[in-house]
KOLNU-888364 format. One record per atom (N, C-alpha, C): atom name; x, y, z; residue number from 0. Coordinates in steps of 0.02 Angstrom, whole numbers, plus 32768, in hexadecimal, padded with zeros to 4 digits. Layout:
# residues N
SEZA  atomo     u     v     w  num
SEZA     CA     X     Y     Z  NUM
...
# end
This chain:
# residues 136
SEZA  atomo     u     v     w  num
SEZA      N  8029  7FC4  8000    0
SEZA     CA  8000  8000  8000    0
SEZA      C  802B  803F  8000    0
SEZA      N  8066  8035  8024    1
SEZA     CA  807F  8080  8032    1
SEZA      C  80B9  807D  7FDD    1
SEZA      N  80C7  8066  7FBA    2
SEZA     CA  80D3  8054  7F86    2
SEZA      C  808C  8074  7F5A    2
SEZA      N  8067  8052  7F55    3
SEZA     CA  803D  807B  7F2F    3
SEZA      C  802F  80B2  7F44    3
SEZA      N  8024  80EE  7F72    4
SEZA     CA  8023  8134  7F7E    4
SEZA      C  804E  8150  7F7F    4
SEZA      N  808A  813E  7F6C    5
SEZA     CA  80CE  815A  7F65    5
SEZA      C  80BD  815F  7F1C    5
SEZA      N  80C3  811B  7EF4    6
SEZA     CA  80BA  812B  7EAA    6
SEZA      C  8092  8151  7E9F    6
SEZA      N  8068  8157  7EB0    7
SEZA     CA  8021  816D  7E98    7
SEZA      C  801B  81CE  7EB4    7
SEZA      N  8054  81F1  7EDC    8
SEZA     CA  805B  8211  7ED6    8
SEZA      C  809B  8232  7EAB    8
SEZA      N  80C5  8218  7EA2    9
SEZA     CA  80FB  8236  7E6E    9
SEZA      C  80C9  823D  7E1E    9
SEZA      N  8098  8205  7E26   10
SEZA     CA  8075  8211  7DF0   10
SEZA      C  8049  8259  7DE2   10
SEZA      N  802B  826B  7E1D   11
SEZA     CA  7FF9  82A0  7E43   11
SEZA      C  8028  82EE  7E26   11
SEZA      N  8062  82D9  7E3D   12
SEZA     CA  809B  8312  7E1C   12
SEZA      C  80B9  8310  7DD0   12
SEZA      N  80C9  82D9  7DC0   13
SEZA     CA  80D8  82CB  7D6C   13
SEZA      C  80A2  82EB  7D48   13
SEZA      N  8059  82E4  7D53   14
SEZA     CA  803C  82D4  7D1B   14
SEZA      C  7FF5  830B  7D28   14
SEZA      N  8000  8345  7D61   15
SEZA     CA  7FE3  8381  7D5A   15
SEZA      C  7FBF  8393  7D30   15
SEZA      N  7FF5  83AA  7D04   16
SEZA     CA  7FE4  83C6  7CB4   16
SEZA      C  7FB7  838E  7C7B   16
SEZA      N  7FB9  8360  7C95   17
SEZA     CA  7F94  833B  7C5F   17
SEZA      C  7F49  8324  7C76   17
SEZA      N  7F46  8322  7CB5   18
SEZA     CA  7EFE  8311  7CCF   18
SEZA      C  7EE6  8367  7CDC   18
SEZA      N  7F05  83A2  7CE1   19
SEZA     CA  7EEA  83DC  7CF5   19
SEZA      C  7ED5  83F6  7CAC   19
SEZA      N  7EE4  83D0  7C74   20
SEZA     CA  7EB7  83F4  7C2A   20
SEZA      C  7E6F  83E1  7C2C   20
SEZA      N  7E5B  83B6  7C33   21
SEZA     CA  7E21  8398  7C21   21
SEZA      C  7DF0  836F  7C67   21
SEZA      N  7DB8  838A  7C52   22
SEZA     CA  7D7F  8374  7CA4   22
SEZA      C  7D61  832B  7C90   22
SEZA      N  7D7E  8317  7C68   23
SEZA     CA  7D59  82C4  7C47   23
SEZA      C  7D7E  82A2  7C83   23
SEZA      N  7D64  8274  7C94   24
SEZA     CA  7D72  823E  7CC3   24
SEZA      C  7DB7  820B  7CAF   24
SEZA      N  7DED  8203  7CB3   25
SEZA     CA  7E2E  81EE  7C97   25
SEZA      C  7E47  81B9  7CC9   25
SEZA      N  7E71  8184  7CB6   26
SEZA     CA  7E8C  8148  7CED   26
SEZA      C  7EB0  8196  7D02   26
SEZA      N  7ECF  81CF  7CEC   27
SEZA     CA  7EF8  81E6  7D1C   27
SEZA      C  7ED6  8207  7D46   27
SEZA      N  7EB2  821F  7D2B   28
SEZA     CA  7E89  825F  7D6E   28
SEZA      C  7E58  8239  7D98   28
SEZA      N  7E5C  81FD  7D8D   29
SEZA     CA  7E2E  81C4  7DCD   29
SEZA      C  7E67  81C7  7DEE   29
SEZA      N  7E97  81A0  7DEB   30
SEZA     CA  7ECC  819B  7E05   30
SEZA      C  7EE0  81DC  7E33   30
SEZA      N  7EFC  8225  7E07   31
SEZA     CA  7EFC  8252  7E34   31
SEZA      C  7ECF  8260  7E6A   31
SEZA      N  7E87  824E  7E62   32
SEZA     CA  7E60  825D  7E8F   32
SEZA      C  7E68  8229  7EC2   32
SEZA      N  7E81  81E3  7EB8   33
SEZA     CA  7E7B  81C2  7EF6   33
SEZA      C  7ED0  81CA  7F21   33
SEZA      N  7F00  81E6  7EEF   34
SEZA     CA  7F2F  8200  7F24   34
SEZA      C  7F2B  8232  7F55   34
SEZA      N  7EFC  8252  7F40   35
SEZA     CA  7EDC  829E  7F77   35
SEZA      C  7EB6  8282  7FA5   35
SEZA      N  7E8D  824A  7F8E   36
SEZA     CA  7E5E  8231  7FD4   36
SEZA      C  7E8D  8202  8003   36
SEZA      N  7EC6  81F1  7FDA   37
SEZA     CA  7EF2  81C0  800F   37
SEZA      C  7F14  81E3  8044   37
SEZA      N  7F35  8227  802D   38
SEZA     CA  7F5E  824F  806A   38
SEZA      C  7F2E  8287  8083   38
SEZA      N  7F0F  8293  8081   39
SEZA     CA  7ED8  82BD  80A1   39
SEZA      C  7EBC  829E  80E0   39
SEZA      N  7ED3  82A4  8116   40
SEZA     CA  7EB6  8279  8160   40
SEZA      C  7E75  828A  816E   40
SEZA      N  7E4F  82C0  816B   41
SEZA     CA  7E1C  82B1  8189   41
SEZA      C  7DDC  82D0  8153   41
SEZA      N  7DE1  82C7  8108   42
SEZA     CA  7DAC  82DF  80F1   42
SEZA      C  7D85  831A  80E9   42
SEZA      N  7DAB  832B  80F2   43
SEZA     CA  7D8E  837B  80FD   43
SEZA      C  7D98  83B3  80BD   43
SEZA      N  7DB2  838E  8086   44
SEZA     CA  7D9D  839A  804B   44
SEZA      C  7DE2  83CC  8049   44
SEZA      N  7E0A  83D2  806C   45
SEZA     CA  7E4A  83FE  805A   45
SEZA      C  7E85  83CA  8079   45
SEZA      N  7ED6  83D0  806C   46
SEZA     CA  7F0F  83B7  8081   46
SEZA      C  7F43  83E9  8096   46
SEZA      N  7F4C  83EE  80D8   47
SEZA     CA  7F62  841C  80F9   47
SEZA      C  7FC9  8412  80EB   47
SEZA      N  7FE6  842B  80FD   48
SEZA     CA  8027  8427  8100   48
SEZA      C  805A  83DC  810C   48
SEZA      N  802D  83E0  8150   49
SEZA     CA  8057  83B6  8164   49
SEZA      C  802D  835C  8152   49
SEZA      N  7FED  835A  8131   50
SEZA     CA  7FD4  832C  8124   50
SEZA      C  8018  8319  80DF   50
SEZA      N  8017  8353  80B3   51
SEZA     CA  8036  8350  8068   51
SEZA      C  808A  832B  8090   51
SEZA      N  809A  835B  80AD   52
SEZA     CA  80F4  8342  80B8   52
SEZA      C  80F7  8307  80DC   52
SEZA      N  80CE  82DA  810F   53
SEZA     CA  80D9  82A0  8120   53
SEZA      C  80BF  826D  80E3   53
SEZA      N  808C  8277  80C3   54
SEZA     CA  8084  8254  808B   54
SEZA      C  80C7  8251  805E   54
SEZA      N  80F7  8294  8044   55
SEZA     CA  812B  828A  8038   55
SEZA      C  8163  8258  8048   55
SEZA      N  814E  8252  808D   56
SEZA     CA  8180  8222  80AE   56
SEZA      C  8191  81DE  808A   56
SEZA      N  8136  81D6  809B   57
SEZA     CA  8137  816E  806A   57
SEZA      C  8149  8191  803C   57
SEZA      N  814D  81B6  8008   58
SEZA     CA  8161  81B5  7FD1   58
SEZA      C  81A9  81B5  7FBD   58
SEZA      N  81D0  81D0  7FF9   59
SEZA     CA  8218  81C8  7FDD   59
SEZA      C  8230  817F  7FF3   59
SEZA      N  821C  816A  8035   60
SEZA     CA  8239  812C  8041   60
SEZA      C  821B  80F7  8015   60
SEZA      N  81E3  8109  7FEA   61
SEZA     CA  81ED  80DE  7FAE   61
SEZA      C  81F0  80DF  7F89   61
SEZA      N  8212  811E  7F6E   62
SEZA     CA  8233  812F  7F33   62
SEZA      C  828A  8114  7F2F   62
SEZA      N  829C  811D  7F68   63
SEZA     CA  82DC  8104  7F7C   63
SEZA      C  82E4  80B8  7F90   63
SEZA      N  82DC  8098  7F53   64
SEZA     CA  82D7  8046  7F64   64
SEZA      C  8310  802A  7F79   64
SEZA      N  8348  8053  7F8B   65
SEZA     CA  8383  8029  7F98   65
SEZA      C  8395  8051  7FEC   65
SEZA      N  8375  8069  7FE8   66
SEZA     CA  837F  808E  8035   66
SEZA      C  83BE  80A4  804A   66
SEZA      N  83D6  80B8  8001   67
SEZA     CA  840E  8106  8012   67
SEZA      C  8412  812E  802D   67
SEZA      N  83D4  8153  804A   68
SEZA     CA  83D6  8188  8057   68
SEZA      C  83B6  81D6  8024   68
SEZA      N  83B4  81C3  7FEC   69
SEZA     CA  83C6  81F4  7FB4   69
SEZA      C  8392  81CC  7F70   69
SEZA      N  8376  81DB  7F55   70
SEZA     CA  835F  81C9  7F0B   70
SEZA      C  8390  81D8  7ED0   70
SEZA      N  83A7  81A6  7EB4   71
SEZA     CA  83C8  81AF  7E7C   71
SEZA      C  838A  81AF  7E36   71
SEZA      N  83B2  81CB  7DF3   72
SEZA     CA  838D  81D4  7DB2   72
SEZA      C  8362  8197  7DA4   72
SEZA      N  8392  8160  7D9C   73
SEZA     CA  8359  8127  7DB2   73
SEZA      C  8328  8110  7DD3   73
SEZA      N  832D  810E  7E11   74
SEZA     CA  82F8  80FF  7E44   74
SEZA      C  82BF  8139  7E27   74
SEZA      N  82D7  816F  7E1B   75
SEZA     CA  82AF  8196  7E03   75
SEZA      C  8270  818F  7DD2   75
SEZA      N  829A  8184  7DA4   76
SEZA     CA  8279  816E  7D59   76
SEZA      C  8253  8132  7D5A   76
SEZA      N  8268  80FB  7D92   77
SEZA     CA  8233  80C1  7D8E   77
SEZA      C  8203  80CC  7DB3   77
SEZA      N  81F2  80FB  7DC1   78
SEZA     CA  81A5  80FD  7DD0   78
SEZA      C  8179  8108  7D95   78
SEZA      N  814F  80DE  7D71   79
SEZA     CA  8151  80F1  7D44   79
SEZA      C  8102  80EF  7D2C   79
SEZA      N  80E9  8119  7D20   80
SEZA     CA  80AB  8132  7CEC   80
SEZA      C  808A  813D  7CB4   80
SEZA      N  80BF  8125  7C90   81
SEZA     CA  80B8  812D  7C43   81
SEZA      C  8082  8115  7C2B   81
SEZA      N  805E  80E0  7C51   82
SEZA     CA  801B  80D4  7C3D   82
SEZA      C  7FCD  80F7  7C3A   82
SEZA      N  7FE8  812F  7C5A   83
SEZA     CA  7FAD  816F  7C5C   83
SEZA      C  7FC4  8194  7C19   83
SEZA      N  8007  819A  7C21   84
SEZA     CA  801E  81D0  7BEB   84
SEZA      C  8001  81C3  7BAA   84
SEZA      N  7FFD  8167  7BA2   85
SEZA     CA  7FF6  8149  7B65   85
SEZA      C  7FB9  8165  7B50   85
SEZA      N  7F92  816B  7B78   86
SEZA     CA  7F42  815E  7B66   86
SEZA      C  7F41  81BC  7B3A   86
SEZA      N  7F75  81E6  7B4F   87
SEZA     CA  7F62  8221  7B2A   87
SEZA      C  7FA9  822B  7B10   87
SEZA      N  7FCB  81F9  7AE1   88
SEZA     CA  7FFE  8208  7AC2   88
SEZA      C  8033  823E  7ADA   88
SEZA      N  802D  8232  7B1B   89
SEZA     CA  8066  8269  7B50   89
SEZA      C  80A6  8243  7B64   89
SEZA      N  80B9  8204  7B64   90
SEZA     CA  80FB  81FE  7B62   90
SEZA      C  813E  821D  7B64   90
SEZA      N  8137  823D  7B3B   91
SEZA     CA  8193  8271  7B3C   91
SEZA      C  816E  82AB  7B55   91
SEZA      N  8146  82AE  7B71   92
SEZA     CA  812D  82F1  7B9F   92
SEZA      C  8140  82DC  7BDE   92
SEZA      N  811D  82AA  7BF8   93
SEZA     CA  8128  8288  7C33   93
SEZA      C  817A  8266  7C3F   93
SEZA      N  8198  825D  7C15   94
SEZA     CA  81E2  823F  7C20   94
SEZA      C  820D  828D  7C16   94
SEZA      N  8201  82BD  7C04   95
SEZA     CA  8217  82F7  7C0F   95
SEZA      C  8217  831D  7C61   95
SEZA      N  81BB  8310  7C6F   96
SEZA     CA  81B1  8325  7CB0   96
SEZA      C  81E0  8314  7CED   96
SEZA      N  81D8  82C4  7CDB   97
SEZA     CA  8223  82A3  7D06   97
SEZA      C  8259  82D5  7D1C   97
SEZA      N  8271  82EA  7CD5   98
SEZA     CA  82D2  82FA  7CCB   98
SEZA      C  82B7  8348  7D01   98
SEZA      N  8288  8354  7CE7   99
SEZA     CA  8274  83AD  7D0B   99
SEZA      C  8273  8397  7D5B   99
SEZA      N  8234  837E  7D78  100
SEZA     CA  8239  8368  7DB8  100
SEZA      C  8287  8361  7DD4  100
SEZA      N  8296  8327  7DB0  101
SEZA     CA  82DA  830D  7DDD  101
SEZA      C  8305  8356  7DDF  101
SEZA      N  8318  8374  7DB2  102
SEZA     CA  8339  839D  7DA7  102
SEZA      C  832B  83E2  7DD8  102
SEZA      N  82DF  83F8  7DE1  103
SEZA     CA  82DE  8422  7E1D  103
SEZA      C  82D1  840B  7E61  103
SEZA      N  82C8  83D1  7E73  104
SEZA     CA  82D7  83AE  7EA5  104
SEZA      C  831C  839D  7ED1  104
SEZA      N  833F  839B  7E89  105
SEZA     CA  838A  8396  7E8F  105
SEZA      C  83AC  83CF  7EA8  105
SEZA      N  83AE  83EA  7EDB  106
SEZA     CA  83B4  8434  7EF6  106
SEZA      C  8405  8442  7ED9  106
SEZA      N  841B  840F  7EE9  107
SEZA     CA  8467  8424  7EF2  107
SEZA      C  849C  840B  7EAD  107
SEZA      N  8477  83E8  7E80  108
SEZA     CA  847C  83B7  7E3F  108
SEZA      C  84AF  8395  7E56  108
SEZA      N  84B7  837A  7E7D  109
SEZA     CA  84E4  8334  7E7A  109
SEZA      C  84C3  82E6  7E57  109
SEZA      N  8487  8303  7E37  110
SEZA     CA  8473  82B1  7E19  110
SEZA      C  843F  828E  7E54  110
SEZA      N  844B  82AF  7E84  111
SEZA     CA  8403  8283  7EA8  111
SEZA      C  83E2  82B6  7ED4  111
SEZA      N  83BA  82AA  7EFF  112
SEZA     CA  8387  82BD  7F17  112
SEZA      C  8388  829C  7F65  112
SEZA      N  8391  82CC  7FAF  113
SEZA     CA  83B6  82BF  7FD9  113
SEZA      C  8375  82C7  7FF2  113
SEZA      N  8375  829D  802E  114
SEZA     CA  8327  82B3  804A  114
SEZA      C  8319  82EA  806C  114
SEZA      N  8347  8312  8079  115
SEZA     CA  834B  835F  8094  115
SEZA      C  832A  8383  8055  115
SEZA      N  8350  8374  801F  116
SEZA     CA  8338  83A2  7FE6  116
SEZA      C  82E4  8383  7FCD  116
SEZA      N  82D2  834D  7FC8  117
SEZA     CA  8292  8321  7FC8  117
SEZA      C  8258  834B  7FF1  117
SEZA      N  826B  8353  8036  118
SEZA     CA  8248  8373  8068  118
SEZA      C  8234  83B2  804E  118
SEZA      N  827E  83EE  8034  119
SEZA     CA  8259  841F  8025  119
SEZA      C  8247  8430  7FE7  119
SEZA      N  8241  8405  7FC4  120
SEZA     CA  821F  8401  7F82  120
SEZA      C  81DB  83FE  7F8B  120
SEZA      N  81C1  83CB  7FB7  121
SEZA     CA  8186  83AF  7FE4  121
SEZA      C  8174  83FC  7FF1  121
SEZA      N  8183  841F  801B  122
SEZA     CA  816E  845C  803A  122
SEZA      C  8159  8489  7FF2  122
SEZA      N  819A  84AB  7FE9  123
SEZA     CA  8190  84CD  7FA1  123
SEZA      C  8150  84BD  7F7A  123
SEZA      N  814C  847A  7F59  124
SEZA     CA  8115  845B  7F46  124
SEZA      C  80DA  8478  7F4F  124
SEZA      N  80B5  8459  7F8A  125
SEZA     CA  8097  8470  7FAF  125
SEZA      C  8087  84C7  7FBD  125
SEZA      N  80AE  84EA  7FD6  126
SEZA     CA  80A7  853D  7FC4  126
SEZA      C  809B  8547  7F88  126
SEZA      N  80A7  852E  7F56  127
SEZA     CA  8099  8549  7F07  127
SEZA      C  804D  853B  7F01  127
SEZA      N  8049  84F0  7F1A  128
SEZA     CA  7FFD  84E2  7F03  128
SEZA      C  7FD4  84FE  7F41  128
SEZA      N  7FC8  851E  7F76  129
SEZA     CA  7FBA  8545  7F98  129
SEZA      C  7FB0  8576  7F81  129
SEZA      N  7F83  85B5  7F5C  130
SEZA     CA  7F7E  85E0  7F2D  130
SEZA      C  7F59  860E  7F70  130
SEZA      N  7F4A  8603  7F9A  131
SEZA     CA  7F36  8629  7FD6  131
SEZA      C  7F45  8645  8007  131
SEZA      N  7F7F  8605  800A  132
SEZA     CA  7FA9  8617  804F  132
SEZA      C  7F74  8606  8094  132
SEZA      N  7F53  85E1  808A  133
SEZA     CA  7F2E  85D2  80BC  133
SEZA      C  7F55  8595  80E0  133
SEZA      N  7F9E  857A  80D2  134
SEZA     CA  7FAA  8533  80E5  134
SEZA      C  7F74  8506  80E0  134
SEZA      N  7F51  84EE  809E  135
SEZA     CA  7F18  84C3  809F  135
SEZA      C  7F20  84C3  8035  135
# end
């Protein structure tokens, strides 16, 4: 389970832009919608701060399948989605999104992704999609 809400949010972030064009019902925007009902604790129809950054958590320790410490380009890239992409010929959109993510995630560009820098990506994240500033 915590495997699938990890995937299923890197997906939530990959693939924004492709479920935010269109209000038709999509395997991705089901999907996005049941990653929002998974880290959201109590239903209340918003995800507060600190709901979003501990959800982050499962997501790096299973993004980091070798338990380095750090996400490398690989571990990265095999999370993989391409089967949403397929359905709207988005492929090299979505394998682009990858190189972008990793790359501003990558605070410091050494090639991976440290869980210090993970964390405040998590935060950042979060404040951007926050358009209120309400922390919610």
């Amino acid at each position: 389970m915590r495997v699938l809400l990890a995937t299923c949010a890197l997906f939530l972030a990959l693939l924004t832009a492709v479920t935010a064009q269109s209000n038709e019902p999509t395997s991705g925007r089901e999907l996005a919608e049941l990653i929002y009902g998974s880290f959201e604790e109590d239903a209340k129809g918003t995800a507060d701060m600190g709901e979003f950054v501990n959800f982050g958590e499962d997501i790096f320790v299973s993004i980091d399948y070798d338990e380095g410490g750090s996400i490398d380009p690989s571990e990265f890239t095999e999370w993989d989605f391409s089967f949403i992409t397929a359905d709207k010929g988005q492929e090299r959109a979505y394998q682009t999104s990858q190189k972008i993510y990793f790359s501003i995630w990558d605070h410091n560009g050494d090639g991976e992704i440290a869980q210090r820098e993970y964390d405040k990506s998590m935060v950042w994240d979060f404040q951007r999609a926050d358009t209120n500033d309400d922390a919610f």
